[in-house]
C-alpha positions as CSV (number, residue, x, y, z in Angstrom):
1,X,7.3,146.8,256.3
2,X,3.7,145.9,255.2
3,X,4.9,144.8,251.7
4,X,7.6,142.7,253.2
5,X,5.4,140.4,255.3
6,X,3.0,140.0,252.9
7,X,5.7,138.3,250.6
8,X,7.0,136.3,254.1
9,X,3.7,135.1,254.5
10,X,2.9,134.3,250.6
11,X,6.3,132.4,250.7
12,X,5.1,130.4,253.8
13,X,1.9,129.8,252.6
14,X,4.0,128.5,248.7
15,X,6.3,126.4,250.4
16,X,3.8,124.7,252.3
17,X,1.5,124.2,249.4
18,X,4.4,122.6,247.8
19,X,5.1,120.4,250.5
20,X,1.7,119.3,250.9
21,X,1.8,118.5,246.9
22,X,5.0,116.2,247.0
23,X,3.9,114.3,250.2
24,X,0.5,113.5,248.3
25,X,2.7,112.5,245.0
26,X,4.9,110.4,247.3
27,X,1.9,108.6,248.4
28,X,0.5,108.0,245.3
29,X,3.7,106.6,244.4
């Protein structure tokens, strides 16, 4: 159960990091 949110919450945490990363590469662009 534990184990299982921590990967939830690491896969929010990637996904968001992402995100933030293409909209700032978008704006450079």
């Amino acid at each position: 159960m534990v184990v299982s949110l921590c990967v939830l919450l690491g896969t929010l945490i990637g996904s968001a990091i992402i995100a933030e990363l293409v909209l700032r590469f978008q704006g450079i662009i």
